[in-house]
N, C-alpha and C positions, 0 to 999 in steps of 0.2 A: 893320121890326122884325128880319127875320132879316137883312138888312145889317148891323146896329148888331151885336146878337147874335155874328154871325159873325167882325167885326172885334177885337171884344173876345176872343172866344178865340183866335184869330190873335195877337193881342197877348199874350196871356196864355201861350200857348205857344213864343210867339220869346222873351218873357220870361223861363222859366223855364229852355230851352235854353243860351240864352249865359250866364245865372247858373249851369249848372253847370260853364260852361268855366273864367267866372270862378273858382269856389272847387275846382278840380281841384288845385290846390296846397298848398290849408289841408288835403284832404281827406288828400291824400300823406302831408304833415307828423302829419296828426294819428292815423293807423292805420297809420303809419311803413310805409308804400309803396313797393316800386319803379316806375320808371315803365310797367315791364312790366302791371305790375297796374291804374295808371293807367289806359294804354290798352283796356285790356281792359275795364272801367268804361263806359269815353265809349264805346266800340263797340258797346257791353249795348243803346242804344236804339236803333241801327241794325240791330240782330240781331232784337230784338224786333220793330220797323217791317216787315220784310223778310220775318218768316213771315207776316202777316196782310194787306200790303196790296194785294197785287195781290187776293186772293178779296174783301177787302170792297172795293174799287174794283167787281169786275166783278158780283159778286151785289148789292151796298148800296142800286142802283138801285131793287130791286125792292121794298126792307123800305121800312119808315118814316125816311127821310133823317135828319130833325129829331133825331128820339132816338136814331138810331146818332151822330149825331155828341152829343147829351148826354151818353150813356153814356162815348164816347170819353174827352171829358173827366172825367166821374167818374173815370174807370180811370188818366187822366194824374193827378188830384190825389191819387190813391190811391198812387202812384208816388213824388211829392214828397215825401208823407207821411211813408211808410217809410222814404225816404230820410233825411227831417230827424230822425227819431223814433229813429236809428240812436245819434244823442248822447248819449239819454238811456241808454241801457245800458251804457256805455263809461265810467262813473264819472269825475272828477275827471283832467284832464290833469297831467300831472306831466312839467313840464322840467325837461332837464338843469343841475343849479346849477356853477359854478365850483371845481373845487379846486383849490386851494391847490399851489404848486410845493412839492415835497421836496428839489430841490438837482441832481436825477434826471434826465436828459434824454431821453425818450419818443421813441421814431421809429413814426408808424403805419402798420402792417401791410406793413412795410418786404419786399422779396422778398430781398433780401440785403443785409448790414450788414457794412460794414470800419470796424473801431476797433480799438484798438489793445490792448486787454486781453481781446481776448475768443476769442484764439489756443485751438482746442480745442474751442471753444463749437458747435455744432449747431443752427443756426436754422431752424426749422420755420415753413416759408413757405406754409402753408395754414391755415386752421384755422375752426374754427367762427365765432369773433366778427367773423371780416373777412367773412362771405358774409352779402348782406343778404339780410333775409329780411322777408316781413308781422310786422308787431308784434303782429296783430288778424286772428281771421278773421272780423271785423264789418264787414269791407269786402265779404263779398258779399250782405249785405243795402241796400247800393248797390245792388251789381249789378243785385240785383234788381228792385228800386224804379227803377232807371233803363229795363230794360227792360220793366217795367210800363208806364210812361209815353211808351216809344215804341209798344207794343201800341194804347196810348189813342189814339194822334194818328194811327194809321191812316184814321180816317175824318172826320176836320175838313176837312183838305183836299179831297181827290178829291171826295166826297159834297156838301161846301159849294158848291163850285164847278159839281158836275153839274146841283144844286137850281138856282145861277141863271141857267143857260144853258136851263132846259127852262120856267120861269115868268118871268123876265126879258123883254121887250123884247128883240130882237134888237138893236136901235140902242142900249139901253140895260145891254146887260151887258159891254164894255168898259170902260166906265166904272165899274159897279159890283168890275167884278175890279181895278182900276186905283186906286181907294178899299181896297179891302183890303191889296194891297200897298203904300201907302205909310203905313198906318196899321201894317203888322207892319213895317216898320223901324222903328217906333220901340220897339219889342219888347228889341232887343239893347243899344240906348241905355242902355235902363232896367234890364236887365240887368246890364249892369257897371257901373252907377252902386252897382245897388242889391250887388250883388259888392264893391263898395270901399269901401261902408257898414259891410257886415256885417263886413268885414277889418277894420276899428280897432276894434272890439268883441272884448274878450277870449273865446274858447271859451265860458270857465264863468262868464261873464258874468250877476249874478242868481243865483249859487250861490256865489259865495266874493267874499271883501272885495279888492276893486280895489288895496287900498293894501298889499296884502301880495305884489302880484304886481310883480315888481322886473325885468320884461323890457317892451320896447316893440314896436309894431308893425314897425320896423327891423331887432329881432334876429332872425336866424335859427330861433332857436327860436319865436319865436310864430305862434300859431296862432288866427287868427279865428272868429267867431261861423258857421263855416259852414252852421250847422243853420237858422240864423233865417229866411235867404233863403228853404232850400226848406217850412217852414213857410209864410212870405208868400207864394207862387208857388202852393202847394196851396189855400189859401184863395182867390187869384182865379181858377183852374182850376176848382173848387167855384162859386163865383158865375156863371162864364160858364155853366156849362152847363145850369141853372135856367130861362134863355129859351127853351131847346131843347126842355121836355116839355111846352110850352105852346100850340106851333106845329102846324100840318096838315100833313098826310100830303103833302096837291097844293095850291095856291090854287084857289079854288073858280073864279075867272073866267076862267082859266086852264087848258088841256088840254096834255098830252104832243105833242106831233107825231103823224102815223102812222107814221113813220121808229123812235119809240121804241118806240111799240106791239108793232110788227113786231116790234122787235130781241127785246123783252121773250118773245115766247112761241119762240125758240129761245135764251135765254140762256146755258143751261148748256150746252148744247152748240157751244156758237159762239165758246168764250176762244180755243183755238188759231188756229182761221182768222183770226179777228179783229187774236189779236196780230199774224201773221204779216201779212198786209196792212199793220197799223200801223207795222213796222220797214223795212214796203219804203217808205213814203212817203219822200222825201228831204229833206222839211223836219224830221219829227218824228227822223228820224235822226241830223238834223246839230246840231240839239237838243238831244238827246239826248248825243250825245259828247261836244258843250260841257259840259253839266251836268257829265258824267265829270270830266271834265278840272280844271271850276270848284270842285267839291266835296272832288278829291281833294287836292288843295293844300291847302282852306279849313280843310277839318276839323280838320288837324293842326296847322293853322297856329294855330286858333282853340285849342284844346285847349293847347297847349305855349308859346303868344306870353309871356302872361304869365309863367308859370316862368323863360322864356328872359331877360324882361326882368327878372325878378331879380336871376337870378344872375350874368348878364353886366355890368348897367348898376347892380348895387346897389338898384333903386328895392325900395319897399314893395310888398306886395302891392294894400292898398288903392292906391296912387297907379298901380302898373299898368292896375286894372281902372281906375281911373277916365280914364288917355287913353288904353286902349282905348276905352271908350261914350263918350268926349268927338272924336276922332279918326275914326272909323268910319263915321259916322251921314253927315257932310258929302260925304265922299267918295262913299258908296254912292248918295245924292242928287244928286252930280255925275253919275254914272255914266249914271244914268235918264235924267236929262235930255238929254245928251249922243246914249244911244242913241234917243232918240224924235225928238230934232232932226236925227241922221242918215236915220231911216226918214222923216222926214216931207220932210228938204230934196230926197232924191236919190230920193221917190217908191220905193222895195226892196218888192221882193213877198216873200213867204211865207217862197220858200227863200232869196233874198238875207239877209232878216233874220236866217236861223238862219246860213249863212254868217260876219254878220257876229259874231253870239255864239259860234260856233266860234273866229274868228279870234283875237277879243278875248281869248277862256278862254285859248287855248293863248299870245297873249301875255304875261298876264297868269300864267299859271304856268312860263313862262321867268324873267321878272322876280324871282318868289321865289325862286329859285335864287339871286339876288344875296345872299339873308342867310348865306349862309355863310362869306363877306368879312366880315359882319358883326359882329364881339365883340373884346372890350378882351382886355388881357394880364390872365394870371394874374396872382392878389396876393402879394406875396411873404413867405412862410409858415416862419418857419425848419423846416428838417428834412423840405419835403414842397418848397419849390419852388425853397428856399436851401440852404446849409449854416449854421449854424452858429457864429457869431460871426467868417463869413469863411474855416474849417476846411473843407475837405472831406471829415473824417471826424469821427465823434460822438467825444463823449467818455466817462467812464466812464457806464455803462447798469444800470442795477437791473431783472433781467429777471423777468420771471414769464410766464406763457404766457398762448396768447393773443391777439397783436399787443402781448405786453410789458404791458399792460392792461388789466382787467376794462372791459367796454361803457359800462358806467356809472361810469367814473372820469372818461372821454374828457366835456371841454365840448362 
């Protein structure tokens, strides 16, 4: 039971993870974002994660496992929540509609302008309307709902995993950690599946008539159902952790070691020593660096892939997320396979193994360096990446300040 249990918030938590990488773009678009602010968002869980997880990793042993990790989850669905519940305060999206040419030829936020009548003129190359700024500062009730949700996931892991290594079978908790993670790949799958759902889904989808909204998921301006996902993801977060106040403290047939015993009556006084030993090991180090290494690539990769294939490759947002979770999942399942058929053909011990997850990490984060080769040619845009019916200089200009402009004139 707490195998099943534990799998399913595993799931439920890689779930809701890559669905917010997924809709970090709708998110942008729709509380008119820089990416600045973006990242600062997707960081919020890792920030969150990082005050709380080493103390409940090293005290959690001692409380009731079960229910620090149900609470965990209450606290991640509590997170989702806020998140999605952000929509409803933000009233009615309103995109920019088309206007109409006046005859007028508009340059934006041009830093200097040669035309031919405008001998005398003073063009004010800074100004308000060219500095992007937040649309909304309901973007950090994100923040905060995201870093809720990393607070929550402190104790699924470390806690779930120390529960089956001390009641487990020794012979039989490889297997059981080995069932967990291939059940949280499919976590991310489901995640951008369900990310490229909620994208063809209008914002105010179920609040305003479908047939009056005259843009598609193609255009630039739309913006997806991004609230829906982290509603669904809150609700299975809520479900997982229901098994968890139901469970015991220990298995009854089942005892601690003396080893744990021991460790239990000097706990609190024994993190430093402890760590320190743990860093000098040289498998958990070289471990350890790989993770560095693997995550620090993955993160930004995973956060910013989709936007990149936007705007580079034109796709939709829904059809990004979808071969991302269609793309991902095979691969990551080659990968495993690959490394367990290495450790098992050539017999690697301990630190061989971490070795060879060093090796790979830091291959594997040479390789993404390759996308920077990566991206098509600009499109060519009269007056930003051409000229002008073949002119090198504009023709007469109808100016007003600005960028020549109001914000809301610009499609």
């Amino acid at each position: 039971l707490f195998i099943g249990a534990l799998s399913f918030a595993y799931f439920s938590k890689a779930l809701t993870g890559t669905y917010v990488k997924s809709s970090i773009t709708q998110i942008e678009r729709r509380f008119d974002l820089s990416s600045s602010h973006v990242g600062l968002i997707d960081g919020s869980f890792e920030m969150g994660n990082l005050l709380f997880l080493a103390l409940v990793s090293h005290f959690g042993a001692q409380l009731h496992r079960p229910k620090l990790i149900a609470a965990g989850c209450l606290l991640m669905a509590a997170g989702a929540l806020l998140t999605g519940s952000t929509h409803f305060f933000m009233g009615r999206y309103k995109f920019d509609t088309v206007v109409p040419s006046d005859g007028s030829n508009v340059s934006a936020c041009s830093d200097r302008l040669e035309t031919a009548d405008m001998s005398g003129v003073q063009v004010e190359t800074t100004s308000e309307a060219c500095v992007s700024e937040s649309g909304s500062n309901m973007w950090i009730y994100i923040f905060l709902g995201n870093a809720l949700r990393g607070i929550g996931e402190t104790p699924v892991t470390p806690l779930g995993v120390s529960y089956i290594d001390d009641f487990a079978k020794a012979e039989n908790s490889p297997f059981y950690i080995a069932c967990l993670q291939t059940i949280t790949l499919l976590g991310p799958t489901f995640g951008f599946l369900l990310g490229s759902y909620c994208a063809k889904l209008y914002v105010d989808v179920g609040q305003v008539d479908l047939d009056g909204v005259t843009i598609t998921p193609r255009d630039a301006r739309w913006v997806g159902a991004w609230w829906l996902g982290f509603l669904v993801s809150s609700g299975l977060l809520l479900v997982s952790s229901v098994p968890f106040w139901f469970l015991p403290r220990s298995l009854p047939d089942l005892k601690l070691t003396d080893i744990a015993k021991g460790a239990s009556e000097r706990f609190s006084s024994g993190f430093l020593p402890s760590l320190k030993r743990l860093l000098g090991t040289p498998a958990y180090f070289l471990l350890l660096c790989g993770s560095v290494l693997k995550f620090s690539s993955f993160i930004g990769l995973f956060t910013f892939k989709a936007k990149y294939m936007e705007q580079q490759f034109g796709q939709s947002a829904s059809r990004a997320n979808f071969l991302l979770g269609v793309l991902n999942l095979p691969a990551v399942a080659v990968g495993i396979f690959l490394g367990g058929l290495i450790m098992r053909r050539y017999k690697l011990s301990v630190v061989s193994g971490a070795q060879l997850s060093l090796a790979t990490s830091f291959m594997g984060y040479l390789l993404l360096l390759l996308l920077f080769g990566t991206k098509c040619e600009n499109l060519p845009v009269a007056g930003l990446t051409v000229s002008y019916n073949g002119s090198a200089t504009l023709g007469r200009l109808f100016l007003v300040r600005f960028c020549f402009s109001r914000a809301s004139k610009w499609d």
